[in-house]
Wavefront OBJ file of the C-alpha trace (Angstrom):
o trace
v 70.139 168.433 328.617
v 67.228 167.891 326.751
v 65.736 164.747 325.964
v 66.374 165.427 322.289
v 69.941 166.050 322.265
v 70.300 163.242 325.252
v 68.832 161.139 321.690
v 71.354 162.768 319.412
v 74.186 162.664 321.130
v 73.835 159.096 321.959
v 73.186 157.967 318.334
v 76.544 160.448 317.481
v 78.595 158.034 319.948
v 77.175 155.251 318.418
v 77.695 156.013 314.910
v 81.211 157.443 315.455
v 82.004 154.179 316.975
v 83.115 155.909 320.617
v 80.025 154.219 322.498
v 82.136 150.272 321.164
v 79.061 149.066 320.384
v 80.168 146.808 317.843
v 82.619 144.570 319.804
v 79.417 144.802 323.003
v 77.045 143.703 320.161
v 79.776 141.255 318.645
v 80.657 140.035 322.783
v 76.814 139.600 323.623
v 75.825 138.016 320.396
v 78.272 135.230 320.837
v 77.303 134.476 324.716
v 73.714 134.512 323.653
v 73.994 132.504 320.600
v 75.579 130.278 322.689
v 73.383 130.095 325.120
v 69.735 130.301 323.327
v 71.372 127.664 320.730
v 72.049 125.228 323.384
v 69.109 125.799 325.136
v 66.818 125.117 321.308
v 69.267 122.392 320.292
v 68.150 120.183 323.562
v 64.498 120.902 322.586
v 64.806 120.090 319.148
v 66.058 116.999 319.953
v 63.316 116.121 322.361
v 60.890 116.942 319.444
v 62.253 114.596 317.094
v 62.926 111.560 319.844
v 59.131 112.387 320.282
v 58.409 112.059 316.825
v 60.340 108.818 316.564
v 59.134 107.061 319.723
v 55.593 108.188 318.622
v 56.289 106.371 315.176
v 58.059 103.381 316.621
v 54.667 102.874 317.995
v 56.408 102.726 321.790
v 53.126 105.377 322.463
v 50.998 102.625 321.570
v 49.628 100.326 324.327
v 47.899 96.760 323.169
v 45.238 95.405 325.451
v 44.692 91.846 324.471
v 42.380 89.527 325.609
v 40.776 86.941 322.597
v 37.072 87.470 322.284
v 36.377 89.628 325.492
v 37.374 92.969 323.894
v 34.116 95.768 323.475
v 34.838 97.693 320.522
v 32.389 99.965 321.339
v 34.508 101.033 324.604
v 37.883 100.766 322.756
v 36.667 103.569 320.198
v 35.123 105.762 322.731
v 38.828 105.890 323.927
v 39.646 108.669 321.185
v 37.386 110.627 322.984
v 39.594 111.080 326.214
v 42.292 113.896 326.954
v 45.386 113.176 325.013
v 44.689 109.696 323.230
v 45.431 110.089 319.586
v 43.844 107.153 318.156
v 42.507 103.900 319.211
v 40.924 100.887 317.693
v 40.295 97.305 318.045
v 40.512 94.536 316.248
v 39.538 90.399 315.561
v 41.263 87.621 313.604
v 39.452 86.129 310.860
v 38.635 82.283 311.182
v 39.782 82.622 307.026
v 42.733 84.264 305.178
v 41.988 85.954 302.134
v 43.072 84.628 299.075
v 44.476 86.592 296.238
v 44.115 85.177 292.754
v 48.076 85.618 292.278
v 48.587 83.671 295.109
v 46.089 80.993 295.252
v 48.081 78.237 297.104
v 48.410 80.674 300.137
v 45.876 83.005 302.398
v 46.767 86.269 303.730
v 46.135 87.019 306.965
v 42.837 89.282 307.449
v 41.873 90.815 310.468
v 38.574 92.938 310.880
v 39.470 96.258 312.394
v 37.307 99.226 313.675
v 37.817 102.281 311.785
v 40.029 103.627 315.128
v 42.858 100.906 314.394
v 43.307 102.066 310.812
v 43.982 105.969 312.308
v 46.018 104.236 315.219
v 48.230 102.896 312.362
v 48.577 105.923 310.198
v 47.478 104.401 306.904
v 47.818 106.111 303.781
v 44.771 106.786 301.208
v 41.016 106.941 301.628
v 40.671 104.015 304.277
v 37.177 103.220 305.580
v 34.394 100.224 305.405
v 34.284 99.763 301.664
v 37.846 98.364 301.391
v 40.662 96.576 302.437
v 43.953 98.237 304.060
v 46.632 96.007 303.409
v 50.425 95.714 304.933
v 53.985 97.052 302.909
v 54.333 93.168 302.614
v 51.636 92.587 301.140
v 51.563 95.877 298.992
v 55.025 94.234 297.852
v 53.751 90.667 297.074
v 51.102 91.795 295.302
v 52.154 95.230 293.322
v 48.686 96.761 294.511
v 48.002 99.949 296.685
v 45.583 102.306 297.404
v 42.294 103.040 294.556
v 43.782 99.584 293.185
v 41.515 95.929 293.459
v 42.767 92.635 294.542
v 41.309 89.797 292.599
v 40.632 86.770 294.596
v 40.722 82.949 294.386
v 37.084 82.736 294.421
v 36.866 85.111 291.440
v 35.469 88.188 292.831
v 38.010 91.290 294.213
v 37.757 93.620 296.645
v 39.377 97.433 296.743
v 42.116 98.313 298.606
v 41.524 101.648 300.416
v 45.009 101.986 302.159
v 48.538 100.852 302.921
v 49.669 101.256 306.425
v 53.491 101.304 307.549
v 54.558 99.016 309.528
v 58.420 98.017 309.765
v 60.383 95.688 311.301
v 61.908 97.483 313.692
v 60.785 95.280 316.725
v 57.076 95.653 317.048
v 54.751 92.999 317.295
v 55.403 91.091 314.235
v 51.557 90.194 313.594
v 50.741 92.649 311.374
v 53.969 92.855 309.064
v 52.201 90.794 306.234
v 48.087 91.423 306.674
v 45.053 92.484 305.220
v 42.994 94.458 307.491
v 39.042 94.653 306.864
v 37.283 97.673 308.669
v 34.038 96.477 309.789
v 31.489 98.773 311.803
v 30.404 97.217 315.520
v 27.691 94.608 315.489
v 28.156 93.547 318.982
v 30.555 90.830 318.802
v 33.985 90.617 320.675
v 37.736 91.461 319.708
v 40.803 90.544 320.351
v 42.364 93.541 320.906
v 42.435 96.864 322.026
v 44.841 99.212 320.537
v 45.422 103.461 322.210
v 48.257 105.887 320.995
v 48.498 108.130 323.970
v 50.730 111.039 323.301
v 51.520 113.196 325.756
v 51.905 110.228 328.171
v 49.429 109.107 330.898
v 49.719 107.113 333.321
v 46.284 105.465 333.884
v 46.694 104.079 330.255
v 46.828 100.527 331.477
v 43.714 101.052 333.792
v 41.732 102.846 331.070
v 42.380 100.141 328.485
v 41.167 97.661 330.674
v 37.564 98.907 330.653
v 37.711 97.705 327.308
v 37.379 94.225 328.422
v 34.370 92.839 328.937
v 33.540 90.494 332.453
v 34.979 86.785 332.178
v 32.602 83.806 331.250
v 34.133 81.414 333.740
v 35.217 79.238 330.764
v 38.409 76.983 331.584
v 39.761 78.054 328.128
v 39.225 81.632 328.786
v 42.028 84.005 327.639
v 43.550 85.828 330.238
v 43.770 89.610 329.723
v 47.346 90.626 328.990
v 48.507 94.479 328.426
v 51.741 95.749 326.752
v 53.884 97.921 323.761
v 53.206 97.707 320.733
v 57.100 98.357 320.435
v 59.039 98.697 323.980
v 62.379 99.065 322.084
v 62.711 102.769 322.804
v 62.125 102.101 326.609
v 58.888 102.120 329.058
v 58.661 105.922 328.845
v 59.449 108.553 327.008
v 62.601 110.106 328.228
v 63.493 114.065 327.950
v 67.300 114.651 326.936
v 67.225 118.086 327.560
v 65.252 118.060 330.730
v 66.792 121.568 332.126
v 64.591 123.998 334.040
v 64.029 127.095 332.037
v 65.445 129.011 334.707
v 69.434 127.918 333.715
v 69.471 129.325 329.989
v 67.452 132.546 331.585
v 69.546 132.842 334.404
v 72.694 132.413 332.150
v 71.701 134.908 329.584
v 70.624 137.558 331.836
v 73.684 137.147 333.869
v 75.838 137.508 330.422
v 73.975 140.999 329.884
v 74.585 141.632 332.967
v 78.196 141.604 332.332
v 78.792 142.729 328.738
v 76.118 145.717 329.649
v 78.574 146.723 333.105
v 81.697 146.327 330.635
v 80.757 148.222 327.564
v 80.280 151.233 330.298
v 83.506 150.659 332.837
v 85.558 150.774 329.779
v 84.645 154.478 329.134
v 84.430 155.205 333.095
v 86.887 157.775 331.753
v 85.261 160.123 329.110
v 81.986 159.092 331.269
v 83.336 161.030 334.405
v 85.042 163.426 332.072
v 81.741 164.306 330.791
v 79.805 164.899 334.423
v 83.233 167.468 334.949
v 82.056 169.263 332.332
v 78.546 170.033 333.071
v 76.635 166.880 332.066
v 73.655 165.893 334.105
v 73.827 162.498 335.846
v 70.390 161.518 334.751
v 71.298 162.590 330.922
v 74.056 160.251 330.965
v 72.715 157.198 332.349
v 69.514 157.965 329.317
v 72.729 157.972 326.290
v 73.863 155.198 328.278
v 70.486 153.180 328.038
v 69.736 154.274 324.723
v 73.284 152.983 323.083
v 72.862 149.923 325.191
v 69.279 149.283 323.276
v 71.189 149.269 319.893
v 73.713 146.566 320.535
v 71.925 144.729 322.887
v 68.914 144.370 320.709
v 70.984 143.612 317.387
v 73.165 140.779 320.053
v 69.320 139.218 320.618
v 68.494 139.060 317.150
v 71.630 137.628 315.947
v 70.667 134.711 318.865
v 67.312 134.655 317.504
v 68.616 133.580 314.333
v 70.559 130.864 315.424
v 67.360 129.384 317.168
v 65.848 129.444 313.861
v 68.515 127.596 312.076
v 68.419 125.501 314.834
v 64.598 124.016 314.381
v 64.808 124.072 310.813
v 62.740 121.237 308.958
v 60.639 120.816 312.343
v 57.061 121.536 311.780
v 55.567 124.933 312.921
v 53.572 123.805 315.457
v 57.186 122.651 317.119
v 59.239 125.071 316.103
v 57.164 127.983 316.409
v 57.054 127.233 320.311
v 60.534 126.582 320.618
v 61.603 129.840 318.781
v 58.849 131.609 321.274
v 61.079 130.197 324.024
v 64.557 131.216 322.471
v 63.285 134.884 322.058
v 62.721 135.261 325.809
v 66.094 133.862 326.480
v 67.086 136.462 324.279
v 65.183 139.215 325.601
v 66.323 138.646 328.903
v 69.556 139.301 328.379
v 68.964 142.242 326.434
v 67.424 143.288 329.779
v 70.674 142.213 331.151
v 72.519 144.203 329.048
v 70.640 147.243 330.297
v 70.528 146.332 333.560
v 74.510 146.480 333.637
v 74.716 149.287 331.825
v 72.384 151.445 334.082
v 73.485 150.050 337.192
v 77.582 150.640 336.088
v 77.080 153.972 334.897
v 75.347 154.813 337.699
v 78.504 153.998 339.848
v 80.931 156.503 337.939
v 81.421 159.548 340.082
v 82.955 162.468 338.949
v 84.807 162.811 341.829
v 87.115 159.457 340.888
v 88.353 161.233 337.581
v 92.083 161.035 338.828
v 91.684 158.019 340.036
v 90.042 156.724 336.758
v 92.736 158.321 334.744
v 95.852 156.645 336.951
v 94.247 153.754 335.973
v 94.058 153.894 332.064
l 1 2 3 4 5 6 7 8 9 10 11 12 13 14 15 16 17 18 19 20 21 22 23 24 25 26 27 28 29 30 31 32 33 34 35 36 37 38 39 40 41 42 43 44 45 46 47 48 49 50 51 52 53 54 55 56 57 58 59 60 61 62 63 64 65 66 67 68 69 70 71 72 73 74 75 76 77 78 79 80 81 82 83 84 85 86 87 88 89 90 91 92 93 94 95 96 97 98 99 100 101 102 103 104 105 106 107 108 109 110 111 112 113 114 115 116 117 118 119 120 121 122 123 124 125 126 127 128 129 130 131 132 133 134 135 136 137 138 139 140 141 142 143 144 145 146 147 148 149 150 151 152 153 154 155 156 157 158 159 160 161 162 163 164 165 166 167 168 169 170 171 172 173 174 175 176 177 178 179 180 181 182 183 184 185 186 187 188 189 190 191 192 193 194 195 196 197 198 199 200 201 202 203 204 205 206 207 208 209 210 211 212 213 214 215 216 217 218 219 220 221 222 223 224 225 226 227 228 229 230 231 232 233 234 235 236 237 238 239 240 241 242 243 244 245 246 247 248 249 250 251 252 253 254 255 256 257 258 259 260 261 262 263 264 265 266 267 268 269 270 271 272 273 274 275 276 277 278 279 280 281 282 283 284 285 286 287 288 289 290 291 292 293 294 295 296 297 298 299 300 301 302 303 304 305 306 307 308 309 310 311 312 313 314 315 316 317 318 319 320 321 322 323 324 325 326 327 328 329 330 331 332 333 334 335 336 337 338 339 340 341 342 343 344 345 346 347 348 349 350 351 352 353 354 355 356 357 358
């Protein structure tokens, strides 16, 4: 036969419904939407326990060690492979006093520009303002492009608001006024690094932040830790399973479906090479019908991966649904696979046998 009426009369048995493509496509589509949704469910999930132990601030690590920190070296941090932000910062020997509140002083720390990115804040942040806490946003009514009139009678702008809840990080900076000053030489406190994805020479890189001891009895000793360990040491994966399980599964399902949809017509198959039809003709219908289920079975799997990552961003989701659509091509290989391989086995010869056995 002829390539073109292989084409035809493949699309005929499809059409007419004597290939059964729709319960193979109905069959597959289940086992693969099963599979591929599992498989971007667990991933999702990782994504958004990332998110959350990112915003917890469990990826932050605090160096601390009172007036030995170089700011200069703490900045230069943000510079290395996969550290977000990082900043330092230096307690104020005086509060700041807002006019509305003149009996008491709010905490003020001065801050290199890094810390403000290291806490997220919101609005225009930088040197020529003040970035204050939600408690402090809340005690005074002010936020960002507003001023904060002081005790002493003069004000100063507030640039930013940054979050930070209680939700068992260090409690210093729930109610504070942060001051972004540029580096004249002089110590911090602190060192803070968001390191995301995870490293594990963190704790020895922060410590080049500190500068050689003094030999002063009163000395500080360095300490290192979470800003937040609530969500654990590490970040843990849930769905730590080797991509080769959903691609094995999926390409064994085609495997199957594609063998099934083609033993079930073994019959009219062998019937067919009776009658004249060329082996190599029917294995090409075979393939072709196979393409039409198998591929509308992927799609339909697709699909469900996109439902799946919905309201993730696309830089996460667009990955993950990359990943779902190999699962899904593989077992629309699968699917051929079976079907070649199975009709492949049907001799003409077994025609009684296959019709004993209807």
């Amino acid at each position: 036969m002829r390539t073109r009426e292989v084409v035809r009369e493949a699309w005929r048995d499809v059409a007419s419904g004597a290939a059964g493509v729709l319960t193979s496509a109905v069959v597959l589509a289940v086992l693969l939407a099963a599979v591929v949704g599992l498989h971007t469910a667990a991933s999702a999930a990782d994504v958004r326990s990332a998110a959350a132990y990112r915003t917890s601030g469990a990826a932050t690590t605090v160096q601390r060690a009172e007036g030995r920190i170089d700011g200069r070296v703490c900045e230069g941090l943000a510079d290395s492979e996969g550290v977000l932000a990082s900043g330092a910062l230096r307690r104020a020997e005086q509060g700041t006093v807002p006019a509305v509140l003149p009996g008491s002083a709010v905490p003020t720390y001065e801050v290199t520009a890094g810390l403000v990115r290291v806490l997220g804040a919101t609005g225009s942040a930088g040197t020529a303002g003040v970035v204050i806490s939600p408690g402090v946003h809340d005690a005074l009514g002010q936020g960002a492009d507003d001023r904060i009139a002081l005790a002493d009678g003069t004000s100063v702008p507030v640039t930013g608001v940054y979050a930070y809840p209680d939700d068992g990080r260090d409690p210093d900076l729930e109610y504070a006024l942060l001051a972004p000053t540029l580096d004249d030489g002089r110590a911090f406190d602190a060192c803070w690094v968001t390191v995301w994805p995870e490293r594990d020479d963190t704790v020895p890189m922060l410590r080049r932040t500190v500068r050689p001891t003094t030999g002063a009895e009163d000395e500080a000793r360095p300490a290192v830790g979470q800003l937040n360990p609530r969500l654990g040491a590490s970040f843990v994966r849930r769905g730590d399973v080797p991509d080769s399980v959903p691609l094995g599964t999926a390409g064994a399902a085609g495997l199957v479906v594609g063998a099934a949809a083609v033993l079930r017509r073994r019959l009219t198959l062998a019937s067919d090479l009776h009658v004249g039809v060329a082996k190599n003709a029917q294995v090409l219908g075979v393939t072709l019908q196979h393409v039409v289920w198998a591929a509308v079975a992927s799609i339909v799997a697709i699909g469900t991966a996109a439902v799946v990552v919905r309201g993730l961003p696309s830089e996460d989701a667009v990955p993950i649904i990359r990943s779902a659509a190999g699962v899904a091509a593989i077992g629309l290989v699968g699917a051929l696979a079976g079907g070649v391989l199975a009709a492949s086995s049907i001799r003409e010869r077994a025609l009684h046998r296959y019709s004993r056995g209807r």
